[in-house]
N, C-alpha and C positions, 0 to 999 in steps of 0.2 A: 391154383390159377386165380380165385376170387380172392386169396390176398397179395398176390403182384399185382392183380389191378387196382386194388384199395390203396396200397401203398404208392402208384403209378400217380392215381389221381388226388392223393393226400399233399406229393410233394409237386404237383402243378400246379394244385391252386394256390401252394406255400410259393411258389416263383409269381404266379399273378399279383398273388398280394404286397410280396417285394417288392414288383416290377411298380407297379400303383403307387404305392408310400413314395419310393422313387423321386416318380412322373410330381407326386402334390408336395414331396422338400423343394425340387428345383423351379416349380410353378408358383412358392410364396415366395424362395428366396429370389426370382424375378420379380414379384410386384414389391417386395420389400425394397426401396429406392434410395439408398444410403449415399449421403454426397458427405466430402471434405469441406468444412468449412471452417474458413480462415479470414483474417482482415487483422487491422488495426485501430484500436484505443485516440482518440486526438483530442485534449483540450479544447473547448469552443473557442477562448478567445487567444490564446496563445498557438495554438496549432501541436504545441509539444505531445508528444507521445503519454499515456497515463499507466504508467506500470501498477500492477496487482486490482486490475478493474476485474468485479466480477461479470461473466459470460458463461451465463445458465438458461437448460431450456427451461421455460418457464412451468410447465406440464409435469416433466421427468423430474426436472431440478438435477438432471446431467451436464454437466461443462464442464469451465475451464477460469483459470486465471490467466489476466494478461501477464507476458516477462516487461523487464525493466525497458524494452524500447517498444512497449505495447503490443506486441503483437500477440494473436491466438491460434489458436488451429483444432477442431476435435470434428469428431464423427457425428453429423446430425441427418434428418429428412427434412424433406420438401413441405411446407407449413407447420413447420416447428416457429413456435415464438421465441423469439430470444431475449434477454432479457440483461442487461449492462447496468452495474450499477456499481460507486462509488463511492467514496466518504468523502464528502462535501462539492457532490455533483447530481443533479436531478436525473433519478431512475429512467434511462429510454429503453423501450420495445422495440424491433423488429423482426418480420414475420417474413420467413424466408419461401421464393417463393414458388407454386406446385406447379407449375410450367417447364419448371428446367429438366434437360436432357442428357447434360454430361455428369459426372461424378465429382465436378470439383464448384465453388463458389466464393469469392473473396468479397470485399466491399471493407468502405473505411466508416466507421461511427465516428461521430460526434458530441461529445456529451459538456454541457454549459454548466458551468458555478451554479450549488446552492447557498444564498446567503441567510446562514441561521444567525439571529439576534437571540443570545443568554442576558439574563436577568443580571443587574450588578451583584453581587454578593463581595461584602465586608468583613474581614478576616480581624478579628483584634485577638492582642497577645494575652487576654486574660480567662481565667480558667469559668470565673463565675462573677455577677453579678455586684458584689458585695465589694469583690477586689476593682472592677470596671467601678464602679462610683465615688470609691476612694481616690480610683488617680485619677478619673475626672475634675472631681472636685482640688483637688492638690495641683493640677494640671494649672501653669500661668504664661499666657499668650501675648507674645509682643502685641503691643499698641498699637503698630502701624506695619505697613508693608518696608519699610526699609529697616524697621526693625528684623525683621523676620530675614529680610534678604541679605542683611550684616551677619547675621545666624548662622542660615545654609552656604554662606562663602568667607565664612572662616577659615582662618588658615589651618585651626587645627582642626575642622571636617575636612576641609579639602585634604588635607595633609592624611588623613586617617582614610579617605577613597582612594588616596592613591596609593597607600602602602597594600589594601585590598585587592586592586588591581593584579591582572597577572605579567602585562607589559603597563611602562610609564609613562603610555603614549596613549590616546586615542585612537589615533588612526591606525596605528598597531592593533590595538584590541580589536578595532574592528574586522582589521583583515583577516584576522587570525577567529573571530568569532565564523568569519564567511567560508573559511576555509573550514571550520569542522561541520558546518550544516550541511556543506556540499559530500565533504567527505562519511557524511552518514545517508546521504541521501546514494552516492553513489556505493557504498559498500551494500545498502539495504537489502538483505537475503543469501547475503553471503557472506566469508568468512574478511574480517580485516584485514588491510596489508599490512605489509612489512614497514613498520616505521621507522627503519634503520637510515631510510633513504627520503626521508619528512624533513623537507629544508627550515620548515618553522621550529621543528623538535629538536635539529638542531642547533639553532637562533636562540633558541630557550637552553639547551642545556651549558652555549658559551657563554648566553649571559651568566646565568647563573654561578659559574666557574670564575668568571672576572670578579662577580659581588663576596666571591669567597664562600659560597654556601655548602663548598666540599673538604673546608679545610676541617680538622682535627683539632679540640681542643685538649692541649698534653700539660 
């Protein structure tokens, strides 16, 4: 009899203490106050969207990165700091905040241009010292500025930038230069498209075919 009772009261207090641990999991994991938190990234002076902006608690150093049309979303609490910050935009905080009652929280940042000034640095084509004072010295400098400008609009410089070139046009180059910053800014993070269907690639490969650059020399 004295060990059914032992064993009676061994396994009641193993249920009390179960029951306990219980009641103090679902008692923290109520004061633990987990909200969804979401918004969007916005250029100060342009309003544009700033994709890959970091979005970290400042404390944890848990977040997120923006997508390419800003936006964010991850799991934070109630006076968490947050923390945005950008290449070539001034680092902002905000502190989200310990009043709120629902589980969700959006809001839109704003983050303003930082303008960094570099130092000029001078790039020359020589290896050392010895060779720079040679062609300095051998170096002989039109006389006047119409000298110099008879020089740079030569026919045969000009003639030599334009065979460089990869259209014979200006205005061409340039659309075509606008067209690949756009098309790397819009593919950024993900895989390239299909250039089968690139109106300029194939502008380029008729020219090309008209200039003869596909014939066969037999």
């Amino acid at each position: 009899m004295m060990t059914i009772k032992i064993l009676k009261l061994t396994l009641l207090a193993a249920f009390f203490t179960a029951n306990f641990a219980v009641v103090n999991a679902q008692e923290e994991d109520d004061d633990l106050h987990l909200i969804q938190f979401s918004g969007v990234v916005l250029d100060g002076d342009s309003l544009n969207p700033l994709p890959f902006t970091t979005v970290i608690i400042d404390n944890t150093k848990r977040g997120t990165t923006t997508d390419f049309y800003g936006y964010f979303s991850f799991v934070a609490e109630p006076g968490d700091t947050i923390r945005f910050s950008s290449v070539g935009y001034h680092t902002d905080y905000y502190v989200i905040p310990d009043t709120l009652e629902g589980n969700r929280y959006s809001m839109i940042q704003v983050l303003s241009r930082d303008t960094v000034e570099l130092s000029e640095v001078t790039i020359y084509p020589w290896p050392d010292k010895d060779e720079f004072r040679e062609a300095f010295l051998s170096l002989r400098l039109p006389n006047d500025d119409l000298q110099r400008a008879q020089r740079n609009l030569s026919k045969d410089m000009m003639t030599a930038k334009m065979m460089n070139m990869s259209m014979h046009d200006g205005s061409a180059n340039f659309k075509y230069q606008m067209y690949q910053r756009n098309r790397t800014i819009y593919e950024a993070g993900q895989y390239p498209s299909f250039t089968i269907l690139n109106p300029v690639a194939w502008a380029q490969f008729i020219q090309a075919w008209k200039d003869g650059a596909f014939k066969k020399d037999y």
